[in-house]
C-alpha positions as CSV (number, residue, x, y, z in Angstrom):
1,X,0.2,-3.2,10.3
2,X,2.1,-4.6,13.4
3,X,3.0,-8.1,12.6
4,X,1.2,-10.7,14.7
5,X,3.2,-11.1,18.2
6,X,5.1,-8.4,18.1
7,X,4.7,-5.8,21.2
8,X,4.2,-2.4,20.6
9,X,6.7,-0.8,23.6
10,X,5.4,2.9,25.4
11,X,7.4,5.3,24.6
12,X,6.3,7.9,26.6
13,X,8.8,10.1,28.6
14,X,11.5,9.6,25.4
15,X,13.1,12.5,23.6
16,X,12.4,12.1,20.0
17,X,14.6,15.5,18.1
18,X,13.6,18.1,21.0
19,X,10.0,16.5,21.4
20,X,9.5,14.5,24.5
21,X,6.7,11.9,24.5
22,X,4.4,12.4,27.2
23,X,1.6,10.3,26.6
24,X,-0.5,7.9,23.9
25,X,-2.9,9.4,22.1
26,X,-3.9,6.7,19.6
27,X,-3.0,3.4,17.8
28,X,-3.1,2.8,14.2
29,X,-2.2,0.4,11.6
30,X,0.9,2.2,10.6
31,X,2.2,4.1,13.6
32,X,1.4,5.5,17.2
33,X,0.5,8.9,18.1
34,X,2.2,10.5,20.8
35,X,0.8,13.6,22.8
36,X,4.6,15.6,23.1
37,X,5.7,18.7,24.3
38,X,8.6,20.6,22.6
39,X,11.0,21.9,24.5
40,X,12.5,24.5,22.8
41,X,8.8,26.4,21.7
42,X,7.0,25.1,25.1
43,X,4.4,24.2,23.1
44,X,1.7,20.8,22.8
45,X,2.3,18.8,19.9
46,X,1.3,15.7,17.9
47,X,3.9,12.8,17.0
48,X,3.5,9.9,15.2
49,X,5.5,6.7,15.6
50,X,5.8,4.4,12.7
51,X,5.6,0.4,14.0
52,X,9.0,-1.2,13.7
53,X,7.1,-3.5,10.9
54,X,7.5,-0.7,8.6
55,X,11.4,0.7,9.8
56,X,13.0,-2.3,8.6
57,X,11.6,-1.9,4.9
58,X,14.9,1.2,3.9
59,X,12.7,1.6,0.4
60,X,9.5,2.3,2.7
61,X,11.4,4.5,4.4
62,X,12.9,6.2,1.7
63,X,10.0,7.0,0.3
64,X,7.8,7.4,3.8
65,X,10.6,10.4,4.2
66,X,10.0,12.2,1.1
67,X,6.0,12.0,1.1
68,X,6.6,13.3,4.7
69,X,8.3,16.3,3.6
70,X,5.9,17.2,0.6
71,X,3.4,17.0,3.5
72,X,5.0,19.2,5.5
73,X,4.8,21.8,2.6
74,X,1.7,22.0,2.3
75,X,-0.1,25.4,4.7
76,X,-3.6,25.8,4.8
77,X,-6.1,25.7,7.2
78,X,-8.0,22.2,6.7
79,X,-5.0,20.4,6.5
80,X,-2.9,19.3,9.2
81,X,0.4,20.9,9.6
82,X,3.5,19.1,9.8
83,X,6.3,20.4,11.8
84,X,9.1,18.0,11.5
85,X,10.3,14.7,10.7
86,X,13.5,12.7,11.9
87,X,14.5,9.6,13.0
88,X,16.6,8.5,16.9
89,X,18.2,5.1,17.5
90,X,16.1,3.7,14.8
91,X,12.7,4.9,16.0
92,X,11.3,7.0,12.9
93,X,8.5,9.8,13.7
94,X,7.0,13.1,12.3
95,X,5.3,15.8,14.8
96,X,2.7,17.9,13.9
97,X,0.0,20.4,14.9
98,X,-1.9,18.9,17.7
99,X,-5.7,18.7,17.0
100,X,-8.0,19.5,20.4
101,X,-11.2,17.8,18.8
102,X,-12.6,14.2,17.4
103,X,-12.0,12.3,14.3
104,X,-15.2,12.0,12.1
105,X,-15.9,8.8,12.5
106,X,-16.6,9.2,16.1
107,X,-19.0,11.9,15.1
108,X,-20.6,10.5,12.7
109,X,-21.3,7.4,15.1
110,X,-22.4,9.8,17.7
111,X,-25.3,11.9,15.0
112,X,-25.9,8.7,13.0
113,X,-27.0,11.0,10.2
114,X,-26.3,14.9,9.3
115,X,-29.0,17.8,8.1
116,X,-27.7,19.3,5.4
117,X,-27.0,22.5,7.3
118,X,-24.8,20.7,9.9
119,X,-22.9,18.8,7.2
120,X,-22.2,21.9,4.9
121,X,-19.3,23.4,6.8
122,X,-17.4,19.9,7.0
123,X,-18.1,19.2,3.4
124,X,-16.7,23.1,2.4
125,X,-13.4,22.1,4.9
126,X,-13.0,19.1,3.3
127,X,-13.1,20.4,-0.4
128,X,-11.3,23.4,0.3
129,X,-8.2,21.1,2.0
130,X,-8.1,18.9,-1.2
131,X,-8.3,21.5,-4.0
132,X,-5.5,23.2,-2.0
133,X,-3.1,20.3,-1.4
134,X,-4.4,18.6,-5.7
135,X,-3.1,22.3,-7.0
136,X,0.1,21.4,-5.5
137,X,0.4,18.4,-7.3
138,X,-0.1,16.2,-4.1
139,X,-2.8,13.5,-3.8
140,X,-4.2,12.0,-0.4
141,X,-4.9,8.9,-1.6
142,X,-6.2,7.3,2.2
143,X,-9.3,10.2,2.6
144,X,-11.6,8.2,5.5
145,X,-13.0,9.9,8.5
146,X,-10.5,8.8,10.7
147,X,-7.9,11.2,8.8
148,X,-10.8,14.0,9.2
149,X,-10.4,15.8,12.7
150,X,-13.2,17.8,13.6
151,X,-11.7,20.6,15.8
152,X,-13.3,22.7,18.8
153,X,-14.3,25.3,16.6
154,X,-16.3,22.5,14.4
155,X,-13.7,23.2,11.8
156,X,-12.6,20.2,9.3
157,X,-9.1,19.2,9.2
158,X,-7.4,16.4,6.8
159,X,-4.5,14.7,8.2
160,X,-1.8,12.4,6.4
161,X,-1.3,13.8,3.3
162,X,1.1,11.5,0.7
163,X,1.4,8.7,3.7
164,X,-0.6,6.1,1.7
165,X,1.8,6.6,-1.4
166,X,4.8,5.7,0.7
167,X,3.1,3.0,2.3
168,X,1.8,0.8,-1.2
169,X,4.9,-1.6,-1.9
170,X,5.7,-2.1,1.7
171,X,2.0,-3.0,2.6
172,X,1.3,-5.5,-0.9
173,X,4.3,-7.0,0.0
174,X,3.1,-7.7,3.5
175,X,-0.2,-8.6,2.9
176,X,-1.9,-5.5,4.2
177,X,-4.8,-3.8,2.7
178,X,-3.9,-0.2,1.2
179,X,-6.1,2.3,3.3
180,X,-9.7,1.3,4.4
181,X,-11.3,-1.1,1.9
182,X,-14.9,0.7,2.2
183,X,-13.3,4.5,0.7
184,X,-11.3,3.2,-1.9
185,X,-12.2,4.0,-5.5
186,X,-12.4,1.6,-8.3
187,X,-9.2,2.8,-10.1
188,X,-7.5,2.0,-6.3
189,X,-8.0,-2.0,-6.5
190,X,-8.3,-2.5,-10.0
191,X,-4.4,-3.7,-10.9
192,X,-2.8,-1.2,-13.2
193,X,-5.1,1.6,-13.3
194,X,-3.4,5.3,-13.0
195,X,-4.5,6.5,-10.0
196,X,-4.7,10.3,-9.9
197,X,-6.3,13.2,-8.1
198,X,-10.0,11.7,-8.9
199,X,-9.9,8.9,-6.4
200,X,-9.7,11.5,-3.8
201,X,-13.3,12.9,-5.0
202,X,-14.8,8.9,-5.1
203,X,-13.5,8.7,-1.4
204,X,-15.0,11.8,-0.3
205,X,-18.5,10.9,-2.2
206,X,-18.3,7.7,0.3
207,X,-17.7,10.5,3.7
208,X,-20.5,12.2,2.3
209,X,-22.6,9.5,1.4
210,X,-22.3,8.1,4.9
211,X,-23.0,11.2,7.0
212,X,-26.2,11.5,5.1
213,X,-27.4,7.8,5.3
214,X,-25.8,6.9,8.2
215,X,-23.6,3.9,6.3
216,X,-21.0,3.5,3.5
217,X,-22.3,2.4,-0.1
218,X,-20.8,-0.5,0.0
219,X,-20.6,-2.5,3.5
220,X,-19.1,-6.2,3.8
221,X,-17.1,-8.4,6.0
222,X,-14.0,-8.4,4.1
223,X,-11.9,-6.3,1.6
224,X,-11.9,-8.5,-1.3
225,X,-16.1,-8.2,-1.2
226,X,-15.9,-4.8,-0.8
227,X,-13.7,-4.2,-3.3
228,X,-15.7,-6.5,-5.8
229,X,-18.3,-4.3,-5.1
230,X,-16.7,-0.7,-5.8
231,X,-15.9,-2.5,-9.0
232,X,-18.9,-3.7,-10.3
233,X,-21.9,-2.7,-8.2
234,X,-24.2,0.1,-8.3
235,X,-24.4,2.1,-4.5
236,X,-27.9,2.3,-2.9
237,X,-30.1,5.0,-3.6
238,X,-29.3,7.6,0.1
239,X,-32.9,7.8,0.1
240,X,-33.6,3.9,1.2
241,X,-31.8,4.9,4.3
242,X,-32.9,8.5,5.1
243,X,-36.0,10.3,2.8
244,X,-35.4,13.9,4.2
245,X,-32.3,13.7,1.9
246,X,-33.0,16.5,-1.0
247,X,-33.2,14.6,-4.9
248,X,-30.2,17.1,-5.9
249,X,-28.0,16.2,-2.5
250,X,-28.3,12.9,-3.6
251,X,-27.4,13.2,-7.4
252,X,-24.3,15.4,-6.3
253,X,-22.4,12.7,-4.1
254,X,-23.6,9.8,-6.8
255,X,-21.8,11.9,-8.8
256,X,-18.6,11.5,-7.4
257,X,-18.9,8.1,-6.5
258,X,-19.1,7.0,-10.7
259,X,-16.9,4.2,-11.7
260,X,-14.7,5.8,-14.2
261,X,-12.6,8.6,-12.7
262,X,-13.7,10.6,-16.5
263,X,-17.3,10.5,-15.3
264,X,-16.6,12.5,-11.8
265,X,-16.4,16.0,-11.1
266,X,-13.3,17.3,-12.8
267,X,-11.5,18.9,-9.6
268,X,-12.5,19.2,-5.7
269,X,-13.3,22.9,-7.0
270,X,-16.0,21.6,-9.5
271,X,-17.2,20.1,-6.6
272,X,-17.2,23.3,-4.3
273,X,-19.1,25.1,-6.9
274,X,-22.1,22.2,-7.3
275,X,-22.3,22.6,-2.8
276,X,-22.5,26.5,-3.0
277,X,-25.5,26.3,-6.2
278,X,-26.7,23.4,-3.6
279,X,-27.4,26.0,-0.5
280,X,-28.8,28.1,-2.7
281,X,-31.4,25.5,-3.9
282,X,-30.2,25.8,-7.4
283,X,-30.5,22.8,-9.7
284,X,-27.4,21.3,-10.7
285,X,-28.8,19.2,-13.7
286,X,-26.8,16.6,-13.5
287,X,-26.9,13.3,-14.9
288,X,-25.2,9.8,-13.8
289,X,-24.0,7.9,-16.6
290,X,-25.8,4.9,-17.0
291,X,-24.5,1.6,-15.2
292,X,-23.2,-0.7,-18.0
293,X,-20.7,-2.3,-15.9
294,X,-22.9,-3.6,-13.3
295,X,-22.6,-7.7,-12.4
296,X,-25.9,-9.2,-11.9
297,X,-25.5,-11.2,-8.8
298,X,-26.6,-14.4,-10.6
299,X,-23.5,-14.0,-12.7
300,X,-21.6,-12.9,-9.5
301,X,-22.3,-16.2,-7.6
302,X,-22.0,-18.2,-10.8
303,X,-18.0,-16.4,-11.0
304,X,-17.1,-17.0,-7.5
305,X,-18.0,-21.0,-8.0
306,X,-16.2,-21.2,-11.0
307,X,-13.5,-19.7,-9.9
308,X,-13.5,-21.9,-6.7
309,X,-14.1,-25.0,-8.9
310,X,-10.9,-24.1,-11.0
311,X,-9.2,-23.8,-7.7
312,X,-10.1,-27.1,-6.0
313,X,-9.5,-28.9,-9.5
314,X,-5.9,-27.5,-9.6
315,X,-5.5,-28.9,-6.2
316,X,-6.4,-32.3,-7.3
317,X,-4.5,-32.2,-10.0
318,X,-1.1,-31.1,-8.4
319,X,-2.0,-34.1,-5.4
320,X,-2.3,-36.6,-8.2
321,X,0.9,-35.7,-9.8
322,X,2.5,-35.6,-6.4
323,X,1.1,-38.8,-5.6
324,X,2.4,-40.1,-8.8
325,X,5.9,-39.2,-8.8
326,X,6.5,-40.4,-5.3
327,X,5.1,-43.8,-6.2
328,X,7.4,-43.6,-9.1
329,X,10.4,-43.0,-7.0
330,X,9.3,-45.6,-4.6
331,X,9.2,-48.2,-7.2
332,X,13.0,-47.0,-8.9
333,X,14.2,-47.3,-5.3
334,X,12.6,-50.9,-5.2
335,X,13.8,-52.1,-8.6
336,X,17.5,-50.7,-8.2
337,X,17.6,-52.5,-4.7
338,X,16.6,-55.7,-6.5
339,X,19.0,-55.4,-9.4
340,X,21.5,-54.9,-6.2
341,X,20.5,-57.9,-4.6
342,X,20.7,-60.6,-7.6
343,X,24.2,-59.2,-7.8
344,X,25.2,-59.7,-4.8
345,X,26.5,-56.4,-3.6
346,X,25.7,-52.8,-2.8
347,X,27.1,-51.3,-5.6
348,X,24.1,-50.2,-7.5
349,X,22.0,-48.8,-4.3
350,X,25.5,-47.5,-3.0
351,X,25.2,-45.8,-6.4
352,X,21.7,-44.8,-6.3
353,X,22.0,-43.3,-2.7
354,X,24.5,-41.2,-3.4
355,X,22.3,-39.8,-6.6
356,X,19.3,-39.4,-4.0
357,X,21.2,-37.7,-1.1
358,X,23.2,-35.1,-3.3
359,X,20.9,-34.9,-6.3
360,X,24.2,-35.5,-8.9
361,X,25.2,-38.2,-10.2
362,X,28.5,-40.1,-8.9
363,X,31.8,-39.9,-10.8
364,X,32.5,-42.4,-13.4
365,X,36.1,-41.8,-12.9
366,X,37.8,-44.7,-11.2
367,X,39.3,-44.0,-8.2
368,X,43.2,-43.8,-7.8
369,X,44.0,-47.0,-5.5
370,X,46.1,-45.4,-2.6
371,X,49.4,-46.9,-2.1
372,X,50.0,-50.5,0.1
373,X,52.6,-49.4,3.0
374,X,53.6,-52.5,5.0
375,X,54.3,-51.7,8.1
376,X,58.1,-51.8,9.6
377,X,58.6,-54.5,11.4
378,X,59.3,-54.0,15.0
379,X,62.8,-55.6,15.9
380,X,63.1,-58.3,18.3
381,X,64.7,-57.9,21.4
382,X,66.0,-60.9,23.0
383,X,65.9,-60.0,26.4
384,X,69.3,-60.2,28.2
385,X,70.1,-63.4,30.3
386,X,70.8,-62.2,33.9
387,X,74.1,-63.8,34.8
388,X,74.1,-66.5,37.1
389,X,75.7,-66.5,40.3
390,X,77.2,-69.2,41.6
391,X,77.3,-69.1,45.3
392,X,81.4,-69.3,46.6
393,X,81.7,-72.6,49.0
394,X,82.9,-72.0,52.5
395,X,85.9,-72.6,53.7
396,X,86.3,-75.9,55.0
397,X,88.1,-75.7,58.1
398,X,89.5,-79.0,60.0
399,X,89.8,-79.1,63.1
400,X,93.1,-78.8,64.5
401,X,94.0,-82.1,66.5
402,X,94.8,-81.7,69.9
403,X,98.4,-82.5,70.8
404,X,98.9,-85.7,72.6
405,X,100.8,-85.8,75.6
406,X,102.4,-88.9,76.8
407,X,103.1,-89.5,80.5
408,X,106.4,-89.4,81.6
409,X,107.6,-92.4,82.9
């Protein structure tokens, strides 16, 4: 599934290997589907566009590729045919036939419930798809009416054959549910059970089982309920919900919907033959194995408190050893910074920090003392004495004494 927040961009009007988008078609959980034209053939086609949730997982891919390819080996008329698959500028796709029709689901909403005349041909398409594709070794593993197109001629086609298989790790390891929760058989959600070609027939025994009682066997509001539920329940009788079903009709899809894959029909051909003695109002004589497995749902709630009182127990226990060792580091950290105190320095809690910061203990080793370098002295300049000048005396000129003239006599 898309992750949460992340935009889904439109693609239309882009070139994917010679098919060019032209418009959305639908959304799913895995990819998008594109109405395209191809160029080359001038012809309307299908392409699907896996989310970018899935293109970053290369073993998803790896294997999304080669269940892709088995899928596009496969040529018969009730399954969808798959033209080709590539990758451009990290977009991954496949094209196939393009199917001018509706999905089941939104036929079966749109009926409610099906005569056993209307329902025949679609229950013959669907069989006739299945035994085809399980002779070729290939197993659908996802059948739901939403992978059932109904065309124009009121034919039955199956579509994404071998996808679920490539999707499994990449989907557990995101959290997403494998398929539709209310078509999965028991061997599907049960951890470490082979799944083969028989949980195919449980998952068409639900299609069938709705389009005659106009619900699935086993409804709920979330997967882990309705999985409980394939597991361990027994389905409704289809005549609670709708009494013009016929005794046999109703044994036949029971049949298919038995908790061991051993106790189903044998092949979707075993199950072809049973419809064909069914229009001819033949009795099938068959018998359901009786339900040993079956949790009464006293038992049921008494599990699901159990297990919810183990769970809140464990929670209580893990806070009070939580709660415990912090106090117990608290009261280390108080101690060492007392020791520290009464002797009168930091060297313990200088110690003990440095074991709490870096999670190792400090170095015994003591440390090599660096060597002392005095500083050179700067040398003294005695600053030079400007010479004094003494000023030179003027000349001290004396007068020159005027001449004195005596009178003649």
């Amino acid at each position: 599934m898309p992750e949460r927040g992340s935009k889904i961009l439109d693609l239309s009007g882009k070139v994917l290997g010679g098919f060019k988008l032209i418009e959305v078609l639908g959304r799913g959980a895995m990819a998008t589907v594109y109405r395209a034209r191809e160029e080359q053939l001038e012809r309307d086609v299908a392409v699907k566009v896996l989310h970018q949730s899935f293109t970053a997982d290369e073993d998803f891919l790896a294997r999304f590729k080669r269940e892709a390819k088995i899928s596009a080996s496969l040529e018969h008329p009730n399954i969808v045919a798959v033209y080709a698959v590539g990758e451009v500028d990290g977009i991954h796709w496949f094209a196939m036939k393009l199917i001018r029709g509706q999905p089941l689901d939104e036929v079966t909403t749109a009926k409610t419930v099906f005569t056993f005349e209307e329902a025949l041909p679609i229950m013959r398409d669907i069989l006739n798809g299945l035994a085809y594709a399980h002779k070729k070794q290939v197993i659908h593993r996802d059948v739901k009416p939403e992978n059932i197109m109904i065309d124009e001629d009121g034919r039955a086609i199956l579509s994404d054959f071998g996808i679920a298989k490539a999707l499994g790790k990449s989907l557990t390891r995101t959290g997403t549910s494998l398929g539709t929760p209310f078509y999965m058989a028991p061997e599907q959600i049960k951890a470490g059970m082979e799944v083969t070609h028989r949980c195919d027939l449980y998952a068409v025994g639900v299609v069938f089982y709705e389009m005659f009682a106009g619900r699935v066997p086993f409804p709920g509001n979330d997967a882990i309920s309705i999985g409980y539920k394939h597991v361990h329940e027994k389905p409704a009788s289809i005549r609670e919900f709708n009494r013009r079903v016929d005794p046999e009709l109703e044994l036949y899809i029971l049949k298919a919907l038995e908790k061991k894959p051993e106790d189903r029909y044998s092949s979707a051909e075993q199950m072809l033959e049973y419809l064909n003695r069914l229009e001819k109002h033949e009795s099938l004589g068959i018998e359901l194995k009786p339900f040993d497995e079956m949790v009464p749902r006293s038992t049921l709630v008494a599990e699901i408190k159990q297990r919810e009182r183990a769970s809140l127990f464990n929670r209580l226990k893990a806070l009070v050893v939580l709660s415990v060792l912090g106090f117990a580091a608290l009261f280390g950290y108080w101690t060492l910074q007392g020791f520290a105190n009464m002797l009168g320095g930091g060297f313990i809690l200088g110690h003990y920090s440095m074991l709490m910061s870096t999670g190792s203990p400090p170095s015994t080793e003591k440390p090599t003392p660096k060597p002392t370098v005095k500083p050179t002295p700067k040398p003294t300049v005695k600053p030079t004495p400007k010479p004094t000048v003494k000023p030179t005396p003027k000349p001290t000129v004396k007068p020159t004494p005027k001449p004195t003239v005596k009178p003649t006599p």
